[in-house]
N, C-alpha and C positions, 0 to 999 in steps of 0.2 A: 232655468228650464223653460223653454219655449213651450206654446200651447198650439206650435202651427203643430198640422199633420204630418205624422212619419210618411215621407216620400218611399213607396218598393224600391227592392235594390233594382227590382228588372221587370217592367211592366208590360210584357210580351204580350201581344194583341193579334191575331190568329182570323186572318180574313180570307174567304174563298169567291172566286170571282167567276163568271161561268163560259166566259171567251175573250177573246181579245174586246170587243168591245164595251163590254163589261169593265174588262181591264182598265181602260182606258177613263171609263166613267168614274172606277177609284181612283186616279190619278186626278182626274178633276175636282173630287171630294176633298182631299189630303191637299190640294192646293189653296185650298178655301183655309188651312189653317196654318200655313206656311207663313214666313214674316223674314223682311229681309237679312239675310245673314243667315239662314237655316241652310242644311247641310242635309241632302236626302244620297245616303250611300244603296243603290240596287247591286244584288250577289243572285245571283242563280247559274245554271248550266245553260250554254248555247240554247236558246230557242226556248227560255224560259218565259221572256215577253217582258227584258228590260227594255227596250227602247217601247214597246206599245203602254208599259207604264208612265214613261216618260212623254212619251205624246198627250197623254192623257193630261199629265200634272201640267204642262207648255198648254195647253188646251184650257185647261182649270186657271191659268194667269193671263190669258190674251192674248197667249203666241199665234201669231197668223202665219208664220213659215213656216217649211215643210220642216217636221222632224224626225231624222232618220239620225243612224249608230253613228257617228262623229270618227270614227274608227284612225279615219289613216288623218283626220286634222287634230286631234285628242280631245279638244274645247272648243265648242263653238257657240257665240254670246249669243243669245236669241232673244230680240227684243217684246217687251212683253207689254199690255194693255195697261190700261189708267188703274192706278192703285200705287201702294206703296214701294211694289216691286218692280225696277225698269227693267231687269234685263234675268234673262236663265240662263245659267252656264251650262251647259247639256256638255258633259265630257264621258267620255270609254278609255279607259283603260286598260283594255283587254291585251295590245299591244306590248306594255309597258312589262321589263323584266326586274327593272333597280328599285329601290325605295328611294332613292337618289333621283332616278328621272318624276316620281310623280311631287318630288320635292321642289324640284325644278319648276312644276309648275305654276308654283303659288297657286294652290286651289283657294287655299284660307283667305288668302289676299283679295283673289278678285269677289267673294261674299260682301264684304267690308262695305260695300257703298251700294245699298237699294239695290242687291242682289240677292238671289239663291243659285248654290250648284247641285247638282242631280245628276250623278255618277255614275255612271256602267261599270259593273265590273269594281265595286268602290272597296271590297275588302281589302285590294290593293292601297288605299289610300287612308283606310282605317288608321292605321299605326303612325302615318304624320299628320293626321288633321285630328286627333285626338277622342273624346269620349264624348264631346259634343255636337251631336250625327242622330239622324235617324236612318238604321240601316234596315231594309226591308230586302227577306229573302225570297224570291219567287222560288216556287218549285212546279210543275206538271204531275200530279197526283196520276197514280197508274188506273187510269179509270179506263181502258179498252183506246182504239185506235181511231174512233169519233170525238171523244173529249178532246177539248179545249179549252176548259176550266182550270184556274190555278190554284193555288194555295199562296196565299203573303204573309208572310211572319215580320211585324214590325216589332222592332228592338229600339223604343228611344232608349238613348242615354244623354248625362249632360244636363242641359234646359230643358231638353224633351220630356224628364221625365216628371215637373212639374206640370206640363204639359197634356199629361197621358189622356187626364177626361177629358180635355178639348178636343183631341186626335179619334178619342174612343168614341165620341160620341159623333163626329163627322162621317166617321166610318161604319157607322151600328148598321148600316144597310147590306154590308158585307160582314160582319164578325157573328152575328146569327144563323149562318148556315150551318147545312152540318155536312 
């Protein structure tokens, strides 16, 4: 019998962000805890603020290029600042109709060597890159036609969810809202 701690099966972690630049400031946090070969799947509805997440976490590792939706290239390597991680794989999915094309493109693969990738669109990509992912769901909470605050529901699974206090506690500046 082991005396480590029982790991949750699901340690959902429930952050609210109060606009795009906000947003963008939790991708910076969440990149502070990333390590190469990590797996960040974004899912929300058009215009939920997956790429402004995603600039955010490219912002939080030293990407100095412009980061926008990858859309019609799928993957684009985006090289990142001094630290363990050289390079962000920023890909969208949204395009994609087979399990077969997002197979095609070695996502797991290019992680492998002083990388992370950070998916648009990644529930697409959930069922072949496997349970170790952190998928965060954006949603636009119906708050009137001024808001611009979100909601993010992160979901480790995998390594993440040894993980969960490291993530939880990067993040405590958004998971106390209400």
């Amino acid at each position: 019998m082991s005396d480590a701690p029982a790991v949750p099966a699901q340690a959902v972690l429930v952050a609210r962000t109060s606009g795009p630049d906000d947003t963008r400031a939790f991708g910076a946090a969440l990149a502070a805890v990333l390590r190469p070969g990590d797996v960040v799947l974004l899912t929300g509805d058009l215009g939920a603020g997956k790429t402004v997440l995603a600039q955010g976490i490219a912002a939080g590792l030293g990407v100095t290029d412009s980061v926008t939706s990858p859309t019609f290239t799928l993957v684009r390597p985006l090289p990142c600042g001094p630290g363990p991680i050289k390079t962000m794989h920023h890909a969208d999915l949204y395009r994609l109709e087979h399990r077969r094309e997002v197979v095609d493109l070695a996502l797991g693969e290019l992680v492998e060597d002083e990388a992370v990738a950070v998916i648009e669109w990644g529930e697409a990509a959930s069922p072949v890159l496997g349970a170790d992912t952190l998928a965060i769901r954006l949603e636009a909470p119906d708050l009137g036609a001024d808001e611009t605050g979100r909601v993010l529901t992160c979901m480790p699974g995998g390594t993440w969810k040894a993980r969960a206090g490291e993530l939880t506690a990067a993040l405590a500046a958004w998971t106390g809202r209400g």
